[in-house]
N, C-alpha and C positions, 0 to 999 in steps of 0.2 A: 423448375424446382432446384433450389440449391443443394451443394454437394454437402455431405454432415461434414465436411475437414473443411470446405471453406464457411462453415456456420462455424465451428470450431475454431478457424482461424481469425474472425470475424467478430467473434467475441472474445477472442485472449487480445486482438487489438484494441478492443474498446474499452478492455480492462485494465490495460496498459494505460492506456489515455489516461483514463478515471487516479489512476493510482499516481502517475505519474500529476495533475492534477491536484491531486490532496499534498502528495509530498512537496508540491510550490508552495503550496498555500501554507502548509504546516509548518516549512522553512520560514514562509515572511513572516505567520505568526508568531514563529518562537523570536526571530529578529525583533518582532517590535515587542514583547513581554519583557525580553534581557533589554532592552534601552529604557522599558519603561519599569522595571525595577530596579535597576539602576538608577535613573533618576528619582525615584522614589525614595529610594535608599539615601541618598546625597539631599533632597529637598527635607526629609524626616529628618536627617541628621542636624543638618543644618539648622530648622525649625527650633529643633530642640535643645542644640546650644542658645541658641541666641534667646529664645525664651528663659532661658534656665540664668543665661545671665544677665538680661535684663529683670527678672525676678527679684534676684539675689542685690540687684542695682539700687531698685526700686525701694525693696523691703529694709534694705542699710541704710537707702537714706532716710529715708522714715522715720526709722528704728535710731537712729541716732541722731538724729533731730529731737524726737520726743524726748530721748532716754535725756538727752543734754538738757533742754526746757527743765524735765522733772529734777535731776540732780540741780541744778541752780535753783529752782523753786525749792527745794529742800531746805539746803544752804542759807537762800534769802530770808525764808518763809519759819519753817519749822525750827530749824535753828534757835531763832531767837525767843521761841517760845518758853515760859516757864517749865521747871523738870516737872511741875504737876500740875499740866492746866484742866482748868475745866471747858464742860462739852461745848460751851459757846466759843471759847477762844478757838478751841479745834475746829467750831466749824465754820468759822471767819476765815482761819489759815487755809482751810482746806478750800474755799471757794475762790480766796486770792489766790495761790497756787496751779487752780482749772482754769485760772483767767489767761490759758496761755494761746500762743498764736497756733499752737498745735492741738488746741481744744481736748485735753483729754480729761477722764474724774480720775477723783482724787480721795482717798479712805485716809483717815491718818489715826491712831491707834497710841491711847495712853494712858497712864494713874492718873488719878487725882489725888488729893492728900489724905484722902482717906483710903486709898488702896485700891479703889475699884478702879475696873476699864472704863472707859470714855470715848468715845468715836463719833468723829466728824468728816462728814460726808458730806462733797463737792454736790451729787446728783441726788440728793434728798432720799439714800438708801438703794437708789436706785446700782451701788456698785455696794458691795457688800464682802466680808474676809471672804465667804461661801467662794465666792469667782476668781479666786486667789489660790492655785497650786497651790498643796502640802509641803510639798518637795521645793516650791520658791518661797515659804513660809520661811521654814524651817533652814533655807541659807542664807535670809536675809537676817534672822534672829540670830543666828551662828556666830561666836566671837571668836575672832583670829585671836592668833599670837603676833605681838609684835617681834620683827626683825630686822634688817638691815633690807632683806626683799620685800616683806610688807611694813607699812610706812602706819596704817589705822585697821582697826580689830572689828569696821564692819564694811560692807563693800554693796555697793549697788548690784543686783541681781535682773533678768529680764527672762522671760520668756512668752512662746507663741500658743495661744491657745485658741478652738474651734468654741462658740459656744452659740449651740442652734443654729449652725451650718455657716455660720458667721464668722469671719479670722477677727482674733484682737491680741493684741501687744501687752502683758505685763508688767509691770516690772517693781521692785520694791528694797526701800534703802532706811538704812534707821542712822538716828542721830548718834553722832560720836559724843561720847561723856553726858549721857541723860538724856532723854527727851523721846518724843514720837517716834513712832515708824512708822512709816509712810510704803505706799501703795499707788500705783497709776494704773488705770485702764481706758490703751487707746482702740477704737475700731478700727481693722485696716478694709475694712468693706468698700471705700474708696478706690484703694489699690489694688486690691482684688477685682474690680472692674477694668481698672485697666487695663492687668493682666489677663483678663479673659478676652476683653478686644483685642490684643497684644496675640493671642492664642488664636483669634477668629481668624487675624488677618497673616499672621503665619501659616494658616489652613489653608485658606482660599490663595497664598501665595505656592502652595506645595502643589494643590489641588491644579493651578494653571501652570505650573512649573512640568505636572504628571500628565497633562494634555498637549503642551508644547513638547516634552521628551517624545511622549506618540507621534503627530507630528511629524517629527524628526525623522522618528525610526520607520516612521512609513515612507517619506521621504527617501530616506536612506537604504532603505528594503525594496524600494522600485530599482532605484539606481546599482545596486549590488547584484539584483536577482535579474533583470530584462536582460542581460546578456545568459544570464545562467538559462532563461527560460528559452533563446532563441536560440542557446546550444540545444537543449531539449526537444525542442520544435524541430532543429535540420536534423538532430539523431532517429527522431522515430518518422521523419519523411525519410530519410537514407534506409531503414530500416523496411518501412514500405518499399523499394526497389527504387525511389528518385535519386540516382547514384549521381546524378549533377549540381545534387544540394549543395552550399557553400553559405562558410559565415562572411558577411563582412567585418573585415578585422579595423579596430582604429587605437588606437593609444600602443602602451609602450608594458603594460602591467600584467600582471599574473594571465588574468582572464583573456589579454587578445594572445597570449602565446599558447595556449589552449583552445583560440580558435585557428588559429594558423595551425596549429597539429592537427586539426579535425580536417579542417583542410586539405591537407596533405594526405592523410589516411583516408578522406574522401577518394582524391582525387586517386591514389594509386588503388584504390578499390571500384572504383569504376575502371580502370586500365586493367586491371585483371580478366572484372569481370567480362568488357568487352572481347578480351582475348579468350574466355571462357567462349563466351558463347561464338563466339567466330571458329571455334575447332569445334563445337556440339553439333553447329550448325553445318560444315563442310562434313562431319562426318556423317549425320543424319542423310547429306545429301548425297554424299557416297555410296550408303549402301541404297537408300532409295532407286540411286541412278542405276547400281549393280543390280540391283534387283528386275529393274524391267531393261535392264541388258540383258539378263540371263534367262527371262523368259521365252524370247526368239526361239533361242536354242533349245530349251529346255521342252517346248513344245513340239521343236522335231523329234527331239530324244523320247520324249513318251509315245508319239504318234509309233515309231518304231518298236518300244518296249511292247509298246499294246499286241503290236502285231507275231513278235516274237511270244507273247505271253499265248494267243491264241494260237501259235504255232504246240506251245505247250501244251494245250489244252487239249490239242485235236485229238482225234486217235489214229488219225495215218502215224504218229508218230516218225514226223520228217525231223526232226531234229534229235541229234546223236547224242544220247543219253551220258557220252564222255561230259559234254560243255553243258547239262542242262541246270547243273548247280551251276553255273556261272552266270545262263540266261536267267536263273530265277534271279542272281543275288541282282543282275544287272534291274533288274525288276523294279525289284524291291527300293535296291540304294534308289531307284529313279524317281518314285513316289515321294519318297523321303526327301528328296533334294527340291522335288515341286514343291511338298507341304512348309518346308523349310524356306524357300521366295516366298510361296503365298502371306507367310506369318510374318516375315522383313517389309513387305510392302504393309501389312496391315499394322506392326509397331511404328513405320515411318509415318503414317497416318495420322497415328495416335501425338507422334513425338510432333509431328507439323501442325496440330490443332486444324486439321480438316476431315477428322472424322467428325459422322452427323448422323443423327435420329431418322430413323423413316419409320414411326410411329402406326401403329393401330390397335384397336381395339381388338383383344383377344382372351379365350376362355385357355387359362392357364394346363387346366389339365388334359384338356385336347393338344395343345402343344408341346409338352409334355410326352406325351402317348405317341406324337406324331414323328418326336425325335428318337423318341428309343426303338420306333418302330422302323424309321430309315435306317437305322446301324442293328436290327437285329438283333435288340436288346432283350426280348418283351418277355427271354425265359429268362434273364437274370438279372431283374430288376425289379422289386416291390413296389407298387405306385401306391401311394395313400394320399389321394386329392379326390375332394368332391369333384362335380363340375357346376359350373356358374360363376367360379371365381375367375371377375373378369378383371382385368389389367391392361394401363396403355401403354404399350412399351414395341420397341422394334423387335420381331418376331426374328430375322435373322441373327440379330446381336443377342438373343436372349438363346435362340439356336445353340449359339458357339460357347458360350456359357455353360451351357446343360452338358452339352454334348465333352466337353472337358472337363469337368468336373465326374459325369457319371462314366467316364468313357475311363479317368484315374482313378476312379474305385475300383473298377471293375478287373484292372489292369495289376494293382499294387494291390486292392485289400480283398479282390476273390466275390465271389459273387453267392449269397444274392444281396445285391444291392439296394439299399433303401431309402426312398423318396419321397418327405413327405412334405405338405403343402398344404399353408393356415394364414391368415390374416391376421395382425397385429397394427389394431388403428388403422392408419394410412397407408402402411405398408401390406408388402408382401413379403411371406420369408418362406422360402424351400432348402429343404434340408438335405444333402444327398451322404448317408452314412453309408460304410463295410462294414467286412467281420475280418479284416486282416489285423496285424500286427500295432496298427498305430503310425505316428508320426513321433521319430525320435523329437525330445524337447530344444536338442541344439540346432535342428532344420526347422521345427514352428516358425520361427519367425524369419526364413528365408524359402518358404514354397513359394510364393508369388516374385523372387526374383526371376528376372533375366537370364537364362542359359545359366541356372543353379543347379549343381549338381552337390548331392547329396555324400557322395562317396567319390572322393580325386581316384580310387582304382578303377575308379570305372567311369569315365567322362562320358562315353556313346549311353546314347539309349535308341530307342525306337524314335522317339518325340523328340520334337527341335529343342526343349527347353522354354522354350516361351507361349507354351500353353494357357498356362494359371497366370501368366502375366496378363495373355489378352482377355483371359475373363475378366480379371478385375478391374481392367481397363474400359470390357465393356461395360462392364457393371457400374464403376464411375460415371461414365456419359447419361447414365439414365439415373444418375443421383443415389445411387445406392452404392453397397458393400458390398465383402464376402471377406467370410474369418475361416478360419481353421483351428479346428481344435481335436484333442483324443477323447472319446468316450467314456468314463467309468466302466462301462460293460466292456469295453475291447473296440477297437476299430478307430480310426479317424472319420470326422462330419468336420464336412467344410458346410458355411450356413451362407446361402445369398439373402440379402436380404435389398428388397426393390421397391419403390413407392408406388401406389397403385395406378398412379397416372402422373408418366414422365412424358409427357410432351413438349415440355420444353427444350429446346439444346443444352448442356451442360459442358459445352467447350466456350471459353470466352472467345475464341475466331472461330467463326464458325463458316467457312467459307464454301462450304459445299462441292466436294471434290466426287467427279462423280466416277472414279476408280474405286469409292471408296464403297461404292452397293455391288462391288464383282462378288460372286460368289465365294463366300470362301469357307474352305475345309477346316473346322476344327480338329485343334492339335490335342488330342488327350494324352497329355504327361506330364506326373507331380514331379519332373527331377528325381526322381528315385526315392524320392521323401517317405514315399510309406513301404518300401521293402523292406 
């Protein structure tokens, strides 16, 4: 079963990944969006000059092709008309007049001698005054002023008109000193098609212009981003612990002196870290090694205490009541200094990844019952556990757990002591509360240190200090927790909480050390944390 901080660690990697992941992606796609609006921007532009001027190209020569055609047709044509011809003459003129290489009609507008209008039409009415702007009417009729800048009093006029979605050319000029006025209507529906092919193929030039930019910028977005990503790539392997990552650096450019710096910062972080762990490692071994040095002796030393202690006990009373505080203290420190090797051998354990599981199946609250009942507990102690609740777990390492935990209630928050015990899912969680004072908030989050003491005026206690370290530690191997917190009612609960079935190992070496099933004494002591 996995530990809940390497699930925890195990999903903030994988979220790392993912994110890490989206923010490549996100990069190359903003890279290719900015190349490809950009080139859109520059194809559109482009597009629309060059449309707008070959429009403007197209439509002037046109437009002044015709307009030239009708002013000479005017001239040739109208001109030599009578000041008051009749409808026939006008509509001879006006058909000779449409006879032109620019094919347009032709209205021509005038008295007869008896005053009325007359009108001759090139298209047999088919172009009519009706299709003739007001506003070109009335500046073709318009008479100047002569002057030294205007030379004649009427002037050829033109404009562009839509009619039923159709472009056509106007234009209209009247005879100087008497005679018709005259009108042309050319279609530019011709050029109007070509300018819309003109418009298709400037589209579909933008359009491949907008897929070649892509292209490009994807192109250009592999090439810019594959070393960004293979910086990526060695950072979150260095970041997993592969401290021997390295980029291969090649060119001369922003990007390879950013891999030669990662390089280096590799490299001198692997050299630390090697020097790290080579003094962790000689110190681990140190006390390891001083610990089963000190055993030798330590076990002459108690064989003796022991005997001095039943010296104490007896009641011949052979030992001289002047020294018998000193045999006790001798005692006592003796204890202390054993409990104190036994928990250095058992940290060394922990810190060398050769503590291990020796697993069985067991009914929680006879085990329970079973601990409180070897330390003597069983008048100040509340149990509230069914029985049946069964759990796999190693019964000595759950031992030393229990036994530190209720053994620092019982010590800092007074007794009676409260133990209670329920199932949550897959888990197990037992609770062991007092009724003391609490745990100040600036020591919460340092009871489960190492040789943490609570208060610098008082460094000693009874307990080594690494009591609630080896709980937790036990508590870990079997894939679970333990928290600490204050109660609202008053008291400190520390809360284990253990899976129902830890048979798995939960050390990644797991090498089976077999010092590590010696029996060992649980240290009950919170660091002075709940005084």
């Amino acid at each position: 079963m996995t530990k809940p901080q390497d699930k925890l660690r195990g999903w903030a990697a994988a979220r790392r990944t993912v994110m890490a992941g989206l923010r490549f992606t996100s990069l190359r796609l903003r890279l290719v969006v900015v190349f490809g609006l950009v080139a859109l921007t520059a194809a559109v532009s482009a597009s629309g000059i060059a449309y707008w001027l070959n429009r403007e190209a197209v439509l002037t020569r046109t437009q002044d092709a015709v307009l030239g055609d009708f002013q000479q047709a005017m001239q040739t044509r109208a001109s030599t008309l009578r000041q008051h011809p009749t409808q026939g003459e006008l509509q001879r003129a006006a058909g000779q007049m449409a006879n032109s290489s620019q094919r347009f009609s032709v209205l021509l507008i005038a008295e007869d001698e008896n005053g009325e209008t007359v009108r001759g039409n090139s298209d047999l009415d088919t172009f009519t005054l009706e299709d003739v702007p007001q506003s070109l009417q009335k500046a073709v009729n318009k008479e100047q002023k002569i002057s030294s800048h205007n030379k004649y009093a009427y002037h050829l006029y033109w404009q562009r008109t839509v009619q039923g979605d159709k472009p056509y050319l106007v234009g209209g000029a009247k005879v100087i000193g008497g005679g018709p006025t005259g009108y042309m209507l050319k279609s530019l529906e011709p050029e109007a098609k070509d300018l819309n092919s003109l418009a298709w193929s400037l589209g579909i030039a933008t359009g491949l212009a907008l897929i070649g930019s892509a292209l490009l910028a994807q192109a250009a977005a592999t090439t810019v981003l594959k070393p960004v990503h293979r910086l990526g790539t060695a950072a979150r392997r260095l970041g997993e612990g592969k401290l021997d990552t390295r980029l291969r650096v090649s060119g001369t450019d922003e990007l390879a002196d950013l891999s030669r710096t990662f390089n280096r910062t590799a490299e001198s972080l692997e050299k630390r870290v090697a020097d790290m762990s080579a003094r962790d490692e000689a110190s681990r071994r140190f006390v390891a090694d001083m610990s089963h040095e000190l055993r030798t002796p330590l076990t002459a030393i108690t064989a003796v205490t022991e005997v001095l202690e039943e010296e104490l006990d007896a009641e011949t009373g052979s030992v001289d009541p002047m020294i018998e505080p000193a045999v006790r203290l001798v005692v006592s420190e003796t204890r202390r200094l054993n409990n104190l090797v036994e928990n250095l051998m058992e940290v060394t354990r922990f810190d060398a990844g050769t503590a291990r599981l020796v697993s069985d199946t067991v009914d929680i609250a006879d085990q329970i019952t079973a601990c409180i009942d070897a330390r003597a507990w069983l008048d100040a102690v509340e149990l509230d556990a069914r029985r049946g609740i069964m759990a796999h777990v190693d019964p000595r390492r759950l031992d030393v757990i229990l036994a530190n935990l209720i053994g620092n209630a019982l010590k800092h928050g007074g007794s009676p002591v409260r133990v209670c015990v329920r199932e949550e899912g897959a888990d197990l969680v037992i609770e062991v509360q007092d009724h003391g004072p609490g745990i100040p908030e600036d020591v919460l989050p340092h009871v489960f240190d190492r040789f943490y003491k609570a208060s610098a005026s008082r460094p000693r206690s009874e307990g080594s200090g690494l009591g609630l370290s080896i709980a937790l530690e036990n508590a870990h191997i079997h894939g679970g927790e333990i928290t600490a917190a204050n109660s609202p009612k008053g008291g400190a609960v520390f809360t284990l909480r253990l899976p129902l079935d830890s048979s798995e190992p939960k050390d990644p070496e797991d090498h089976g050390d077999p010092g590590a099933e010696d029996t060992h004494r649980a240290d009950a002591d919170r660091t002075e944390g709940g005084v």
